[in-house]
C-alpha positions as CSV (number, residue, x, y, z in Angstrom):
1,X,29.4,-25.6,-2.6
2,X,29.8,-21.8,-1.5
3,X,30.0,-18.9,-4.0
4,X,32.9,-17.1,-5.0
5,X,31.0,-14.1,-3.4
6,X,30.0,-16.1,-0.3
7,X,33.7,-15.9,1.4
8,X,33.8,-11.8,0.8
9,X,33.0,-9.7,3.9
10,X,31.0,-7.2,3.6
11,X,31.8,-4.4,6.2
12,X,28.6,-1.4,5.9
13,X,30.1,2.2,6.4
14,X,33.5,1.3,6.5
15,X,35.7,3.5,6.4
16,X,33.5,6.0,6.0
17,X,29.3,6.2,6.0
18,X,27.7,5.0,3.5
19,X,30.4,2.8,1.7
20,X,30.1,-0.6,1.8
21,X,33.5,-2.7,1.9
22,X,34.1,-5.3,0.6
23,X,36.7,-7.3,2.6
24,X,39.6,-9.6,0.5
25,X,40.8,-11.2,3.6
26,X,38.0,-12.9,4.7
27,X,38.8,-14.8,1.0
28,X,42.5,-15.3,2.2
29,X,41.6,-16.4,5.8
30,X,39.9,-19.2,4.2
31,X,41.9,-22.3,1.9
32,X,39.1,-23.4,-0.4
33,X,38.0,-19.1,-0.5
34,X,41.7,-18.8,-1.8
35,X,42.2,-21.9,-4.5
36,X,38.6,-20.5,-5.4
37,X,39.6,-17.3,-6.1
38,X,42.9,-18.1,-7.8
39,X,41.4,-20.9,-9.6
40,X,38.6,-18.5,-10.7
41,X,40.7,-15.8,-11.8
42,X,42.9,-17.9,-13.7
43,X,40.2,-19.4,-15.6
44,X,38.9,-16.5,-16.7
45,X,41.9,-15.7,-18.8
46,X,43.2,-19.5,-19.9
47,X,42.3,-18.2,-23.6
48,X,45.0,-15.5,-23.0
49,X,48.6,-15.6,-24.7
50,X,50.5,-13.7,-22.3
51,X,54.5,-13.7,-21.5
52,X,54.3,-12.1,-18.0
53,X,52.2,-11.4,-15.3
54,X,52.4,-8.4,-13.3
55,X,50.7,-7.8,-9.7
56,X,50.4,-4.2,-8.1
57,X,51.6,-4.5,-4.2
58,X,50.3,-6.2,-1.8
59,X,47.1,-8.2,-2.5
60,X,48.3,-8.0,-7.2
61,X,51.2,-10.2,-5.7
62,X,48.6,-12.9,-3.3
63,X,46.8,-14.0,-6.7
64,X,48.9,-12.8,-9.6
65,X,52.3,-14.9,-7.9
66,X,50.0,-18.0,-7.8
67,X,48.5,-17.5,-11.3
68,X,52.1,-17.2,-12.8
69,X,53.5,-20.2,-11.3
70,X,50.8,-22.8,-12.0
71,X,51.0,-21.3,-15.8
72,X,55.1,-21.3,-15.5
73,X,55.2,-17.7,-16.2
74,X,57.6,-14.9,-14.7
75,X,56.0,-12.7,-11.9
76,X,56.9,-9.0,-12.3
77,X,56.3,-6.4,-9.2
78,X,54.6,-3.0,-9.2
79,X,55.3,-1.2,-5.7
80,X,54.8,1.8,-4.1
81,X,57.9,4.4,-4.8
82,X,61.5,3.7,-3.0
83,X,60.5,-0.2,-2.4
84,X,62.2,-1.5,-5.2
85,X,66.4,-2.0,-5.1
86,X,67.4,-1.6,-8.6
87,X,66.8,1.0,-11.2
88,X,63.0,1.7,-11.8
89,X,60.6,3.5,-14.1
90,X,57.7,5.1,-12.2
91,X,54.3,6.4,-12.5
92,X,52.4,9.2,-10.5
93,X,48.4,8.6,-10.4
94,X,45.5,10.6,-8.6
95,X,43.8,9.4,-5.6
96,X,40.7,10.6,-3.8
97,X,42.3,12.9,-1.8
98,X,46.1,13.6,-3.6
99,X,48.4,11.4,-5.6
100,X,50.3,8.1,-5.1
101,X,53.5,6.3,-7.5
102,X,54.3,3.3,-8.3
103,X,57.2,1.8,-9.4
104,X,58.3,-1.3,-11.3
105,X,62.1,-2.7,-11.9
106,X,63.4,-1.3,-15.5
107,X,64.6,-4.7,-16.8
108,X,61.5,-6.3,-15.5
109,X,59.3,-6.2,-19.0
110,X,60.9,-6.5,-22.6
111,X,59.7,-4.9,-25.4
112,X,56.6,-6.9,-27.1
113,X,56.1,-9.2,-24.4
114,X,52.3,-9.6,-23.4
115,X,51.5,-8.7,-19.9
116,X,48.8,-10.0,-18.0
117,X,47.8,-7.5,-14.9
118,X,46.7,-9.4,-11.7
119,X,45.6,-7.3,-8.8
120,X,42.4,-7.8,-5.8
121,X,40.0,-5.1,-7.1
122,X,39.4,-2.1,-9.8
123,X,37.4,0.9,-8.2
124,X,38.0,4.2,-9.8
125,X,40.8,2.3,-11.9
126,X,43.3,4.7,-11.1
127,X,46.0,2.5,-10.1
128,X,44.9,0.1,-12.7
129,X,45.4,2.7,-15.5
130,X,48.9,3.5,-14.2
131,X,49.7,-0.1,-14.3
132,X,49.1,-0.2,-17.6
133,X,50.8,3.2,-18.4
134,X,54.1,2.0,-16.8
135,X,54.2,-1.4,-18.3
136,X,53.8,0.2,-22.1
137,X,56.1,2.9,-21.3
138,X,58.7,-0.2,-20.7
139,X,57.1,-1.6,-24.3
140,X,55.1,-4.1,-23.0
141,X,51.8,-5.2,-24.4
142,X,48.5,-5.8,-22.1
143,X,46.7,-8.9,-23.4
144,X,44.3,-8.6,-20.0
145,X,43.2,-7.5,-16.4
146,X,42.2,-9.9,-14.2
147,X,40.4,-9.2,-10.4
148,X,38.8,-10.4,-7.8
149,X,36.3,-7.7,-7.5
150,X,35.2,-4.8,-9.3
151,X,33.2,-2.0,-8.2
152,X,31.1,-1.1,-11.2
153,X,29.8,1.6,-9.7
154,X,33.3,3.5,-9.5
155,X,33.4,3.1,-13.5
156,X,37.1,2.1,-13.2
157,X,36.0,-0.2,-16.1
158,X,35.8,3.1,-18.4
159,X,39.3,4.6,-17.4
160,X,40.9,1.3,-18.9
161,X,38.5,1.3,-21.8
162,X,40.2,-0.7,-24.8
163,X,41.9,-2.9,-22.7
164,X,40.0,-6.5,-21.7
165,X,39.3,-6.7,-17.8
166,X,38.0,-9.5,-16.2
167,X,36.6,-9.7,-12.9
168,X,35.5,-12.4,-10.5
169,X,33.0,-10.9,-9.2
170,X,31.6,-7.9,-10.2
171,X,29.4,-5.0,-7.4
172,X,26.8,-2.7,-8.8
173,X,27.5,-0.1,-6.2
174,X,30.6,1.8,-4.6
């Protein structure tokens, strides 16, 4: 039986030298790769109480959507700015090279309820801590962080320190 880690493509100097990506779709592409990963995933957090899960566009919805239906749980959307119809609350966040925001419904999360955040990866944690930001700012509690991967070498770990993350699989370098 293959590895978790076994259906990840690894693409050397891509998209720049030196880094070494690490490629979710070759996970998708494949049907066991995908009830692996989901199965995995939500594994790692069946001792969680959680009301809600929440998945950061695109890949946060391919395993977060799964995750909350086979635990009959409401899926909640965080997208990029102007995607979302109705009223929102946002958040701005750094990125290597300037700033991004994301955006989440303002009736989507209830006061007290315990969110569970789904999304592919954590690298610098950036979008991961603005998650989190924007779900409290709506009075929501974070239980957990689930992904796929996580590049420890990126220390995204550290900007979400306090809050439980879990991850699939886990790469020492960038």
């Amino acid at each position: 039986m293959k590895r978790l880690e076994d259906y990840v493509r690894t693409i050397p100097n891509f998209p720049e030298e030196g880094i070494m990506f690490r490629d979710v779709t070759s996970v998708l592409q494949d049907a066991d790769g995908l009830q692996l990963a989901v199965d995995t995933m939500q594994d790692m957090v069946k001792d969680l109480e959680y009301d809600v899960v929440v998945g950061a566009e695109s890949r946060g919805f391919i395993f977060g959507t799964p995750i909350a239906y086979n635990n009959h749980k409401p899926f909640v959307l965080i997208r990029k700015k102007g995607k979302l119809p109705c009223e929102t609350v946002e958040r701005e966040y750094d990125l290597e090279y300037g700033t991004a925001t994301i955006e989440m419904h303002k009736d989507s999360i209830k006061p007290g309820q315990k969110v569970l955040v789904v999304d592919d990866l954590i690298a610098t944690g950036g979008t991961t801590e603005a998650m989190i930001k924007l779900i409290e700012s709506l009075g929501g509690e974070v239980v957990g962080v689930v992904v796929l991967m996580e590049l420890a070498g990126l220390k995204g770990r550290e900007k979400i320190n306090g809050y439980r993350l879990d991850a699939a699989i886990v790469y020492e370098g960038k």
